[in-house]
C-alpha positions in Angstrom: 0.0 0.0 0.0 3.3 2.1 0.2 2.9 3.5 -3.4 -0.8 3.9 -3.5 -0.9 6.3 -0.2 2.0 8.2 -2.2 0.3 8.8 -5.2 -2.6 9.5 -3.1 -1.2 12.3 -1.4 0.1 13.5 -5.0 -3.5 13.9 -5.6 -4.3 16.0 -3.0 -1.6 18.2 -3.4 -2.2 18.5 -7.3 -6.2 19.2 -6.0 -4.2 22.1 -4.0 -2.6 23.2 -6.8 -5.8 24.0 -8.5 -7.9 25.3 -5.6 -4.5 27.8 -5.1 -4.6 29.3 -8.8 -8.4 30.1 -8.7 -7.6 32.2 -5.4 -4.6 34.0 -6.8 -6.3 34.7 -9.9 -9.4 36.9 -8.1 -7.5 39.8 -7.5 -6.3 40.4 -10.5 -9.6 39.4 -12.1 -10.9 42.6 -9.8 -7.9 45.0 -10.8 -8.2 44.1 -14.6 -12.2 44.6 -14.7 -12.3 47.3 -12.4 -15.2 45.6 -10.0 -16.6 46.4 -7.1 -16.7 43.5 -4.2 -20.7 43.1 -4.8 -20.1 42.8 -8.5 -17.1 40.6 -7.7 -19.5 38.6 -5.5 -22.0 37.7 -7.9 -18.9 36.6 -10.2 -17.7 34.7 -7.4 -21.4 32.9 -7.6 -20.6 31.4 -11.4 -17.6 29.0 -9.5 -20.0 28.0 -6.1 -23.1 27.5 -8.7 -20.9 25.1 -10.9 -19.6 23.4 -8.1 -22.9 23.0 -6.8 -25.0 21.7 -9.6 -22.1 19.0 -10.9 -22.5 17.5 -6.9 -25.7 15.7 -7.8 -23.6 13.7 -11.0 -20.5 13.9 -9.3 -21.3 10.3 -6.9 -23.1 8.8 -10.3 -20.2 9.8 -12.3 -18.0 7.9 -9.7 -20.4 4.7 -9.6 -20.1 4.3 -13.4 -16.4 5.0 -14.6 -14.8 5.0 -10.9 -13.3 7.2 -9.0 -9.8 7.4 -10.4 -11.2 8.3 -13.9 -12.9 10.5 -12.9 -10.0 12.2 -10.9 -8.2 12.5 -14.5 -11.2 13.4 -16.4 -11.8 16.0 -13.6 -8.2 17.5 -13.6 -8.0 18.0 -17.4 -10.8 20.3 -17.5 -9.3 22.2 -14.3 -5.8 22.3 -16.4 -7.8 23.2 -19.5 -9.7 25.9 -17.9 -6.5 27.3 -15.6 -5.2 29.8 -18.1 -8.2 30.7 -19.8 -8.9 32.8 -16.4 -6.4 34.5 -16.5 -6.8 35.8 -20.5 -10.5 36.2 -20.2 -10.9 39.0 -22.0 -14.4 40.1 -20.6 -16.4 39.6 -17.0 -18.9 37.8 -18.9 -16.2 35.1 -20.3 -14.5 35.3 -16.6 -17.9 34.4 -15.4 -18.1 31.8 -17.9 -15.2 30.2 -17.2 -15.4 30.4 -13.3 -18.3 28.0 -13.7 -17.3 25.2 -15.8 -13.9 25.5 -13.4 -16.1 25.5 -10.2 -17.9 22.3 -11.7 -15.1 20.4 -12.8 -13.1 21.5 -9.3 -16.2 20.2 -7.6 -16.1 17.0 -9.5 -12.7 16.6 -9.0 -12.8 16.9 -4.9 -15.1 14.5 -4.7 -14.1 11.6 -6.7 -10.7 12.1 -5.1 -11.9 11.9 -1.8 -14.0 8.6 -2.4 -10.4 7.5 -3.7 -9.0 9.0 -0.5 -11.6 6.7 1.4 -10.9 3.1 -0.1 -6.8 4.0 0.1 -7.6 4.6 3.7 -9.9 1.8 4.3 -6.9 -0.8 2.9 -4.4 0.5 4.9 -6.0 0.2 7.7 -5.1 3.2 9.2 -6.3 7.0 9.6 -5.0 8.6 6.9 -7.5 11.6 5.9 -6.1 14.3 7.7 -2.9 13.6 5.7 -4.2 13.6 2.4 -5.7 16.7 3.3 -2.4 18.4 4.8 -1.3 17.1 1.5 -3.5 19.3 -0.2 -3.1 22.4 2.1 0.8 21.6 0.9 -0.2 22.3 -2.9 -2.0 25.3 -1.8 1.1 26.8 -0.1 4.1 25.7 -2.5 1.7 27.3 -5.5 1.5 30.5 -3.8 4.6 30.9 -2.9 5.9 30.0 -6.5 3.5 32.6 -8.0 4.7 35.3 -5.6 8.0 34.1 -6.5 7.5 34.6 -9.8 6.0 37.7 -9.9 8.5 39.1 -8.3 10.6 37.9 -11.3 8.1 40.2 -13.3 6.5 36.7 -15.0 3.0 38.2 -16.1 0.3 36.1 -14.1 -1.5 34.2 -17.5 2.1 32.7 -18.4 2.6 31.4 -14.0 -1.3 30.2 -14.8 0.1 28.0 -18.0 2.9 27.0 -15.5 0.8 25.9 -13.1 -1.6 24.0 -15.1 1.9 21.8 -17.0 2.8 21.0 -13.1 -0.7 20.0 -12.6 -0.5 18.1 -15.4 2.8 16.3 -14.4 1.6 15.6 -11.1 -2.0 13.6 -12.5 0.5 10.9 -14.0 0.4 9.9 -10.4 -3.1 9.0 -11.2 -2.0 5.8 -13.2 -1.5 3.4 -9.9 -4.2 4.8 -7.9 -7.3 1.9 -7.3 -9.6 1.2 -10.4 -13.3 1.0 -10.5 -13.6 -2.5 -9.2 -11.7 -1.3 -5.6 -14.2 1.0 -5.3 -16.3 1.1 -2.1 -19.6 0.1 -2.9 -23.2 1.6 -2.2 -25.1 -0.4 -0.3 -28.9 0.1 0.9 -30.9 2.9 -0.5 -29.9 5.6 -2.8 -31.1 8.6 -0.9 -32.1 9.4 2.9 -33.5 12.6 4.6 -30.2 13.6 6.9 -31.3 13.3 10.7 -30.7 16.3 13.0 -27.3 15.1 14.1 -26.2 15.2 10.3 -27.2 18.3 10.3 -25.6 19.9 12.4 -22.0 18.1 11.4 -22.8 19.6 8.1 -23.0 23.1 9.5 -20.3 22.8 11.8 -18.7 21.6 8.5 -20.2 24.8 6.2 -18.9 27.5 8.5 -15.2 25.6 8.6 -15.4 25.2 4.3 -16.7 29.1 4.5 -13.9 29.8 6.6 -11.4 28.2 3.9 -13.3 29.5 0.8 -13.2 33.1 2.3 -9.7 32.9 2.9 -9.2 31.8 -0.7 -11.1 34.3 -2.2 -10.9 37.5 -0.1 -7.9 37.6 2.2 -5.5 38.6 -0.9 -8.2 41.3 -2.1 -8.0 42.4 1.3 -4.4 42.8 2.1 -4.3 44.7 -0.7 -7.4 47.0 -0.8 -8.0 47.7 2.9 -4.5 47.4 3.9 -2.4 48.7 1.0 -0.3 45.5 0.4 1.8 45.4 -2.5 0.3 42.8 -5.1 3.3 40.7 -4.8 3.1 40.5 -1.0 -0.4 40.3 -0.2 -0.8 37.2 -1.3 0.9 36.3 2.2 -2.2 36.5 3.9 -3.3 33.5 2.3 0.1 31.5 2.3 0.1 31.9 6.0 -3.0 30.6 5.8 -1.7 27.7 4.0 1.2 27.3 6.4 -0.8 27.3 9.4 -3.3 24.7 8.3 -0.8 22.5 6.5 1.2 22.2 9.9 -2.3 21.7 12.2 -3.0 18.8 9.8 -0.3 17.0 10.0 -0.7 17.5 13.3 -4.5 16.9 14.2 -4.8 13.5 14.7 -2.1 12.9 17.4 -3.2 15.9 19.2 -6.7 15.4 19.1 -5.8 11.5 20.5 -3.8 13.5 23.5 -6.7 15.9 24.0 -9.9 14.8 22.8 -11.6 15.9 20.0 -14.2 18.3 21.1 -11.6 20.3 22.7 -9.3 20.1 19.6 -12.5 21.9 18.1 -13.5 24.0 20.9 -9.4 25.4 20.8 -9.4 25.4 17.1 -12.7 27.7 17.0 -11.1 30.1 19.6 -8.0 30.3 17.5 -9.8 31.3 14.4 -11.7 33.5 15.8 -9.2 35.5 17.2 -7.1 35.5 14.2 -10.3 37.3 12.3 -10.2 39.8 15.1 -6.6 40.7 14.3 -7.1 40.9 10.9 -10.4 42.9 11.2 -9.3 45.7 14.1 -5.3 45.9 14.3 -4.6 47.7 11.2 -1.0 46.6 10.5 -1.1 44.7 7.2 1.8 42.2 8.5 -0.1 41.5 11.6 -3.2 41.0 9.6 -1.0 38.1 7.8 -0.4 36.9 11.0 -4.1 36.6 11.5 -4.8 34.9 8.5 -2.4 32.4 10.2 -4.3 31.9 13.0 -7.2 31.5 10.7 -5.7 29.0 9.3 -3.8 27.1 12.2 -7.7 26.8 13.9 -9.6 25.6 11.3 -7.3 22.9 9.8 -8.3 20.0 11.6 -12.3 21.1 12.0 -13.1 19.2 8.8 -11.1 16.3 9.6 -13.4 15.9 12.8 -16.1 16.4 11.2 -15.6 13.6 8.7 -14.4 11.2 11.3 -18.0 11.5 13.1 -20.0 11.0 10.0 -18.9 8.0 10.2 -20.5 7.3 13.5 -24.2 9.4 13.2 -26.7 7.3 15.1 -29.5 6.1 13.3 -27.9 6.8 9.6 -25.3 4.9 7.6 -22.0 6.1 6.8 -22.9 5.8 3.1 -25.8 8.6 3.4 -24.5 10.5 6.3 -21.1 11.4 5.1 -21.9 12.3 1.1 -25.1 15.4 3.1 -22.3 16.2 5.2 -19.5 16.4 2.8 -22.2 18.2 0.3 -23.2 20.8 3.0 -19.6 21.5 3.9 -18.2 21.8 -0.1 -21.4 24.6 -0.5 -19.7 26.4 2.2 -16.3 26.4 0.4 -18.2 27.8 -2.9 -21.5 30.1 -2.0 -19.7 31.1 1.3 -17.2 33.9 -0.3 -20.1 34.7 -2.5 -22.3 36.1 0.6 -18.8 37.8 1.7 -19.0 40.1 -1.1 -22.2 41.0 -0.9 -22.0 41.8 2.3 -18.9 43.6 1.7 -20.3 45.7 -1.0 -22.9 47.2 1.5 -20.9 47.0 4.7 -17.3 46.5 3.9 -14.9 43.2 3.9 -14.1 43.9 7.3 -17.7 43.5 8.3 -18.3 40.9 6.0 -15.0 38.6 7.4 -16.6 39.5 11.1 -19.7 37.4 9.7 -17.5 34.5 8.8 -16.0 34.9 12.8 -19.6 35.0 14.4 -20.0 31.4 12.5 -17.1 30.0 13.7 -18.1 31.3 17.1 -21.4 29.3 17.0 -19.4 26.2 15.5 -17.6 26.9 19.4 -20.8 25.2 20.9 -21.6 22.4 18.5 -18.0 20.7 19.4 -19.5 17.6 21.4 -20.8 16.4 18.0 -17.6 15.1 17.0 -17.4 12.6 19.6 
């Protein structure tokens, strides 16, 4: 199982990759158009609704060509789609774009997650919360590469063609992950109303995705609007995003095993919500970063816990509670940012990331669900 776990964790990283480039390219996407948050909002909408409506397909898509082809099939729209972002001459064709990327993105994080689930399963072992530092590692190394980069004076539509050949190079992992028969299989019936304790694992999982998706989408915008970052540094917001949650994953399970895993959670909430109140009332744009980090560091291993307990919800099988879950989480990573803008276009970001800090809050008293 040595080389499947690898390639595994390739996956997640390359998944990273991709998640990483649609953040970086939303500033620019604001500075080349001219928009306005609320405008940049609804934009923002085109990548959550594509993500949304291609979750439906996205389990029957696995159940008839498997999870690893659909992994690949997944990826080469995202590398398709990559640079086309970053040329679109036009909101309309940004818009456009941002929702066949959000749907093949969405495709793509759920057929590698099934995969994720039968690697684990033959191991033997918890391995989620690695896969998924994994991924937090793509998202870091592919900022800091584009910062790099642009500090070389590359123009960011020839780093987006870079980014999706790297991409490319990493999917020939794909190749020796498990095939269609290794699947896991569905068992009992197709669909079942989610019970109350789904429920609320699924919000507890929104406001974390939110959390995550805002981070993406808004902490470079603004660094660099409401702080007066250079465009080559604040993007640092968001890598110390990455930094923080990549090291909390890797992290999570032992800790959570020392301490338990509502008060993992409980801490985790406190941590993020603290880092929003840095970024939102000291004015200092490299303590803001620092925020971001704390963001970051306290969100990391909510998912993770969340996951863990679907697997547990009494009176539903893993097979229905985990896909509402998951589902309910992945909207907050898409329409999440999206309710950020248009808040922000009334009230202003710092408001609108205060929202995303009052969620977290109420995630504070939820945290005896994960057990």
């Amino acid at each position: 199982m040595i080389v499947p776990l690898l390639r595994m964790r390739l996956i997640f990283a390359m998944a990273g990759l991709g998640i990483s480039v649609w953040a970086l390219t939303v500033p620019f996407a604001k500075i080349r158009f001219h928009l306005s948050d609320g405008t940049l909002g609804f934009m923002l909408l085109a990548g959550g609704m594509g993500g949304t409506l291609v979750m439906p397909f996205a389990g029957l898509a696995v159940a008839r060509w498997g999870s690893r082809a659909t992994v690949i099939g997944a990826t080469i729209g995202v590398m398709a789609l990559m640079p086309l972002l970053a040329i679109a001459p036009t909101p309309f064709a940004f818009t456009a774009i941002l929702l066949f990327y959000g749907a093949c993105f969405g495709l793509l994080d759920i057929a590698m997650n099934a995969q994720g689930a039968v690697v684990e399963a033959r191991d033997g072992r918890l391995q989620m919360s690695g896969f998924h530092g994994c991924y937090s590692i793509g998202t870091l190394g592919v900022s800091l590469a584009i910062i790099l980069l642009l500090r070389l004076h590359l123009t960011y539509p020839l780093c987006s063609v870079l980014a999706a050949i790297v991409m490319g190079l990493m999917l020939l992992s794909a190749r020796g992950l498990i095939g269609k028969s290794g699947d896991a299989p569905v068992s009992g019936r197709h669909f079942a109303w989610p019970n109350r304790a789904t429920i609320v694992l699924g919000l507890c999982c929104f406001a974390c995705f939110m959390t995550e998706g805002v981070a993406t989408d808004w902490s470079t915008i603004y660094l660099r609007f409401n702080r007066g970052m250079a465009l080559d540094t604040a993007p640092y917001g968001y890598a110390a995003f990455a930094v923080a949650m990549t090291a909390s994953r890797f992290l999570g399970d032992a800790v959570a095993t020392r301490l338990g895993k509502p008060v993992i959670m409980r801490l985790g909430c406190a941590l993020a919500v603290l880092g929003f109140g840095l970024a939102i009332f000291i004015k200092t744009g490299w303590v803001d970063v620092l925020g971001f980090g704390l963001v970051g560091l306290g969100t990391a291993n909510i998912a993770p816990l969340v996951f863990s307990a679907a697997a547990r919800v009494p009176g539903m099988s893993a097979s229905h509670s985990a896909p509402a879950i998951m589902a309910l989480g992945y909207s907050g990573f898409l329409i999440g940012p999206v309710i950020i803008g248009l808040v922000a276009n009334h009230l202003g970001l710092g408001f609108a990331l205060g929202v995303d800090a009052v969620l977290l809050g109420a995630t504070f008293f939820a945290a005896k669900a994960v057990v």
